[in-house]
N, C-alpha and C positions, 0 to 999 in steps of 0.2 A: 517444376522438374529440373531446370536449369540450374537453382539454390541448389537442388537436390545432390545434383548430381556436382559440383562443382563445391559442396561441403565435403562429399564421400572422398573426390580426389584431393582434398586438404586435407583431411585425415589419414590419407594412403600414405602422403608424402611422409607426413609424419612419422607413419609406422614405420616406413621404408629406414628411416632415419636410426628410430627406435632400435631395430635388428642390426642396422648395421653398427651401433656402438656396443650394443649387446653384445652381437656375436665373436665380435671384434675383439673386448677385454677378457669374456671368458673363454676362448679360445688360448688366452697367452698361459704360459708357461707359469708365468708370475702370478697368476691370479690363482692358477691349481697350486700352486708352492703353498703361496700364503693361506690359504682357505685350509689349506689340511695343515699347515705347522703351526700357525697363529694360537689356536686351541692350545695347542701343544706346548708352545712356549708359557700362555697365559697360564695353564693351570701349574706348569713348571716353575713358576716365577712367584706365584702365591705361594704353591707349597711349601718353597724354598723359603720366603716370608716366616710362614706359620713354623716351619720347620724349628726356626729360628727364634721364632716369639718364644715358644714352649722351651725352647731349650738356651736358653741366654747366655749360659757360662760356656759356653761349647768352646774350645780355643783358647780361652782366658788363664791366664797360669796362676798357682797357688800365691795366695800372697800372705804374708804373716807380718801382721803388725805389732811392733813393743809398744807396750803400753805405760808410760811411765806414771803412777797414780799413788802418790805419798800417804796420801791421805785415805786409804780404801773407797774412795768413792765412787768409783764404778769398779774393785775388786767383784772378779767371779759374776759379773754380773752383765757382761759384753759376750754376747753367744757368737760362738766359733760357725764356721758354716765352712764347706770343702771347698772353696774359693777364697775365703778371707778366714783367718785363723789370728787370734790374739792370745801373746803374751803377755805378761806382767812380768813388772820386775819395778826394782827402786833406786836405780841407778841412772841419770839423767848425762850425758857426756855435752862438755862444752862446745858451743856453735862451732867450732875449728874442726873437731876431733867428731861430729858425727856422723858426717857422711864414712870416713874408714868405720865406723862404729856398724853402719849399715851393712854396708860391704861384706865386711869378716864375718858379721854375724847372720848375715843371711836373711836379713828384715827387711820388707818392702817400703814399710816408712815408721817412724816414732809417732805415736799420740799422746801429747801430754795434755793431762788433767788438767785442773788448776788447785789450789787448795781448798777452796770454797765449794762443801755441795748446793750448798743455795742455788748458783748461778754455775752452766757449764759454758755459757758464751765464749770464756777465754782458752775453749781449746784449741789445740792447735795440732797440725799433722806435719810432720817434716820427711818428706821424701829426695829422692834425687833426682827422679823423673816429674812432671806435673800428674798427679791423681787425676783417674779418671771423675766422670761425670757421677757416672754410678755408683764407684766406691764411697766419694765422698756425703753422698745419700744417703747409702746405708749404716752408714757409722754414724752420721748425723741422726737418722731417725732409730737409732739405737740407742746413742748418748738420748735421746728423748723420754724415749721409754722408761730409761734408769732415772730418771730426775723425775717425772710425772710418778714413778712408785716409787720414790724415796719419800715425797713431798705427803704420799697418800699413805706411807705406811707413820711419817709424824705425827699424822693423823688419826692413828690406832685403828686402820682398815686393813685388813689382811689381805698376802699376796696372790693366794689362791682368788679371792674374793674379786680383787684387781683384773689380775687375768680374765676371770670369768664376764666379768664389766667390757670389758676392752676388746674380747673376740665377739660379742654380741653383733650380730648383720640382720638388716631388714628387707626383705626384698616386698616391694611391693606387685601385686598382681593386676594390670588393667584389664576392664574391659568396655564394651563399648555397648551403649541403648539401642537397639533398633525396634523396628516397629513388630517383629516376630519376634524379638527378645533380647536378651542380654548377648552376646557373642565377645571371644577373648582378642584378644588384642595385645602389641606388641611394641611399644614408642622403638624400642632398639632394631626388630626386623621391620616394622615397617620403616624404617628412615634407611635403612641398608637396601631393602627392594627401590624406595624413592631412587636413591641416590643410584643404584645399576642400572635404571633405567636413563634415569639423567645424564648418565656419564657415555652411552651408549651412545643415543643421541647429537651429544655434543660433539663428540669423537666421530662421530658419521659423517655429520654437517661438516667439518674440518676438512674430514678427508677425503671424501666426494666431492665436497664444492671443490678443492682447489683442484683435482683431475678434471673438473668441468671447465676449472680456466684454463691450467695448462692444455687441456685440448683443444680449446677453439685457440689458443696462440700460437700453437706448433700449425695448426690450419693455416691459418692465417700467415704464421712466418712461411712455410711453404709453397703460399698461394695454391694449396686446394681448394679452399675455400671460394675463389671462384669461378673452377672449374663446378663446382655444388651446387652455387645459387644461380646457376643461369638453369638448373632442374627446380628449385626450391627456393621459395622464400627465404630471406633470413631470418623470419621468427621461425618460420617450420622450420628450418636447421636448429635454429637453439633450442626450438621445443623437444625436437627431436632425442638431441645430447643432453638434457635434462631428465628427458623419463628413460632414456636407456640407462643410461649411469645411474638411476635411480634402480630400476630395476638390476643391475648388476649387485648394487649393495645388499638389498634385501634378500639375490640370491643366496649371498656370500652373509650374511647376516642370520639368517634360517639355517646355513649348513654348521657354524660355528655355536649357535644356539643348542641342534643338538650333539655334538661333539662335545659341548660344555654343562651338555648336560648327564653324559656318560664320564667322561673324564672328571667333572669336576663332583659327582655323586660321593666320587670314591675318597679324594683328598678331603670333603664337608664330612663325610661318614668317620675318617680317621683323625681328623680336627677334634670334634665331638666329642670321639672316646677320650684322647687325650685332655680332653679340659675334662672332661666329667670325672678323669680317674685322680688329677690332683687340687680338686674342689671340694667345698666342704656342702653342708646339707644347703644352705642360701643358696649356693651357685647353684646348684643342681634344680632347686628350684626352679630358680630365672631359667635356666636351659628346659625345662621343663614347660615355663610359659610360653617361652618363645617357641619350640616344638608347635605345643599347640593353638599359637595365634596364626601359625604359617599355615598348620591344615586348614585352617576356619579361614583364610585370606583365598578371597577372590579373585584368583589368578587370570580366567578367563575372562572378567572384565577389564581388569590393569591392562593384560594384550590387548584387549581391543583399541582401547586407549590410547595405550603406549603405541599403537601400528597408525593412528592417524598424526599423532603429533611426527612419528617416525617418518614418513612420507610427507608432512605437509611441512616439516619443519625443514628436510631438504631442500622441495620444492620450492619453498621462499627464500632460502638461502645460496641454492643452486642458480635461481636466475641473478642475483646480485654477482655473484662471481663469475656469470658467461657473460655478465656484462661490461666487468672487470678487463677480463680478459679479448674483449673485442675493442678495449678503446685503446691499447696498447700495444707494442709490435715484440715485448721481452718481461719476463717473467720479474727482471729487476724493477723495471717501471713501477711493478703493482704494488708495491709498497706504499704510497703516499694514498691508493684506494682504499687496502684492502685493512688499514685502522678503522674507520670507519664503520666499514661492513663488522667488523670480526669481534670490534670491542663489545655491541651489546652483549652478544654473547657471551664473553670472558665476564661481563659483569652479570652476567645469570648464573653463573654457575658457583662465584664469589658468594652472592646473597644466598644463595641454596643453600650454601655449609654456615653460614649466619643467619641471617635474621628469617630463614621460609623454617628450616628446621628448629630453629628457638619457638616463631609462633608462625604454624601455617594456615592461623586463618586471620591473621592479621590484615587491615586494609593493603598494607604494602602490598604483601602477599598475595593477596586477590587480583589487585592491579597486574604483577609483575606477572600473573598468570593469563592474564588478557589481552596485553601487550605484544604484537606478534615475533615483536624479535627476542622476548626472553621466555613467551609462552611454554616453546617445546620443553624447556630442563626446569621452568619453576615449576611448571602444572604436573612432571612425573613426582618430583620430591614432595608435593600436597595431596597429591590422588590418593595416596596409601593411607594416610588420617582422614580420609573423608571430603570429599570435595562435594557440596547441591551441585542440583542436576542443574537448577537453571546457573550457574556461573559455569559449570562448564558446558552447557549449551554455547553460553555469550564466547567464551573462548575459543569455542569451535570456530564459530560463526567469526569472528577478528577473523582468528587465522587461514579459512579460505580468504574471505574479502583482503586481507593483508596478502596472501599469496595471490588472489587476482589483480591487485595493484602492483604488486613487484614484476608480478609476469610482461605489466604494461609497460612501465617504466623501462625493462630490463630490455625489453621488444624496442623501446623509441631507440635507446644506446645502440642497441644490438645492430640494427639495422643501417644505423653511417659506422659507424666505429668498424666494423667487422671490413671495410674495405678502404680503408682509411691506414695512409703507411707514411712512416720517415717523421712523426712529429707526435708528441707524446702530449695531447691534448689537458687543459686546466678543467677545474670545476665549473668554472663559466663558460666554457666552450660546450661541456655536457651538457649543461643544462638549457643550450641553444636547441640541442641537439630534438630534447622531451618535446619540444614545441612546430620544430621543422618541419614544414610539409614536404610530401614526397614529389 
């Protein structure tokens, strides 16, 4: 009865703790700001993106190139476009005299030829400003064009014939075996769904753990901290300000999920139309597979999924940085820590856009998903191609036992560090610390 009752008041404490960081950050000003703009901005900041993607030339001023070409070798055969517009002509002015030649004439730069259609390697663009990036792409993959059909019509193949060669696209359609049947599938959405969940994640851990350090050090520099623990443990304190702040994200996590998913309906719906209207039958295709690999994807399992590694990947991450911040008396200190803690993760999310999305079922891969400190962001980017049940059981299973190991660890620190001032302890002093009896 004693266990009993003196477990219940260990878990009060806790609660106690829980509410009052809870209540504490959504209560603020700041937390309502952000939770309703955040959305706001995010799908502002995309659109603005896409806005962009589609329309590229937007701002760009006309530019008109002379073309000097003696020899008709790319005559009439360099397409004009309302951005970029080419002359001809046969007059070539001396290196002195052609910048005024520009000038007067109102030409963005000269393109000379060279005499040889064999080879267009020796052409050359003389501007006055440096050409951009782009422009000098597309003239490049234009002078291509005209030499790949020059080469093919020596060859007595006709230009129609060429053309019709050279727009040819292939899309392929995947789908996937299961035990009820064939179902479609999507390399391109499922690596987009991997990766949002990834990047969520990652972004969470970032930003919640570091309010978990900066809170116990503002404590701590204040010396609230032990006016709390003569009520409370100091693991019940951290335990505390780890699952309140945990619970705050996921409040604020849930509310920006569906906002984004009203606001962001509407910018995906008008994205859509815009590629499908200057796409030819191929794309539409693809947009067509993908449509229907997204209805056929199992969203309610990914969530599930995606909400344990969301929570435990805090949770492991959370107690390293309340542990951070109790061994130190200023947020400067935490520097020489918080590489350590922070790199796995920056190297998870590295391998994610490499080698888990090249092959996700690669040994690496499997590894780097059972590993508790890069489990949360490898195992969203692999879930979407198919993860066995039993590897992600085993990954489960790591990542509590790795989050009941950091909890302990985070507990030995937690508990000298948190009262501990004036001297910014080494890595050999901590690790006195793991061992310390009380």
């Amino acid at each position: 009865m004693e266990v009993y009752c003196g477990k219940r008041l260990y878990m009060h404490k806790i609660w106690l703790v829980v509410q009052r960081e809870y209540m504490t950050r959504v209560r603020k000003k700041s937390f309502l700001i952000m939770t309703l703009v955040a959305p706001l901005l995010m799908v502002l900041f995309y659109g603005i993106i896409i806005y962009f993607t589609i329309n590229r030339d937007i701002g760009e001023s006309d530019k008109t190139v002379y073309v000097y070409d003696p020899n008709a070798v790319v005559q009439n055969r360099l397409e004009s476009k309302p951005s970029l517009q080419f002359v001809f002509g046969d007059l070539l002015p001396d290196a002195i005299s052609q910048k005024k030649f520009l000038e007067n004439g109102g030409y963005y730069a000269i393109l000379s030829i060279p005499d040889s259609n064999a080879n267009l390697n020796g052409a050359r663009l003389i501007a006055i400003d440096q050409p951009s990036l782009s422009t000098v792409s597309e003239i490049e993959t234009q002078l291509e064009q005209v030499l790949s059909h020059a080469k093919l019509e020596r060859m007595g193949i006709d230009k129609k014939l060429i053309d019709e060669i050279q727009s040819t696209e292939v899309n392929i359609a995947t789908s996937k075996a299961t035990e009820t049947g064939v179902e479609n599938s999507s390399a391109e959405a499922n690596t987009v769904i991997g990766f949002i969940g990834a990047l969520f994640i990652y972004f969470f851990i970032f930003l919640y753990g570091v309010q978990v350090m900066r809170g116990v050090i503002e404590e701590k520099t204040n010396r609230i901290v032990e006016v709390i623990i003569s009520s409370v443990k100091p693991f019940e304190l951290m335990a505390g300000k780890i699952i309140g702040l945990a619970l705050v994200g996921l409040t604020q996590f849930l509310i920006w999920v569906v906002l984004l998913s009203v606001l962001g309906g509407g910018v995906g719906a008008w994205y859509a139309g815009s590629m499908a209207e200057g796409t030819g039958a191929a794309a539409s295709s693809e947009m067509s597979n993908i449509t229907s690999a997204l209805a056929g994807f199992n969203f309610g399992y990914f969530a599930f999924v995606f909400a344990f590694y969301f929570i435990s990947g805090y949770l492991f991450y959370g107690a390293l940085f309340a542990a951070i911040g109790s061994a130190v008396d200023n947020e400067t200190d935490t520097q020489q820590f918080m590489l350590p803690v922070t790199l796995p993760l920056v190297f998870a999310i590295v391998l994610a856009q490499s080698v888990v999305v090249s092959n996700p079922h690669s040994s690496l891969s499997v590894w780097l998903s059972c590993i508790p400190f890069t489990s949360p962001v490898v195992m969203m980017v692999r879930l979407p191609f198919g993860v066995p049940a039993g590897q992600l059981l085993l990954s489960m299973v790591c990542m509590v036992v790795g989050f009941i190991g950091t909890v302990w660890l985070a507990g030995r620190i937690y508990r000298i560090g948190i009262l501990l001032y004036g001297k910014k302890p080494s890595y050999k002093e901590i690790a006195k610390w793991l061992f310390r009896k009380d």
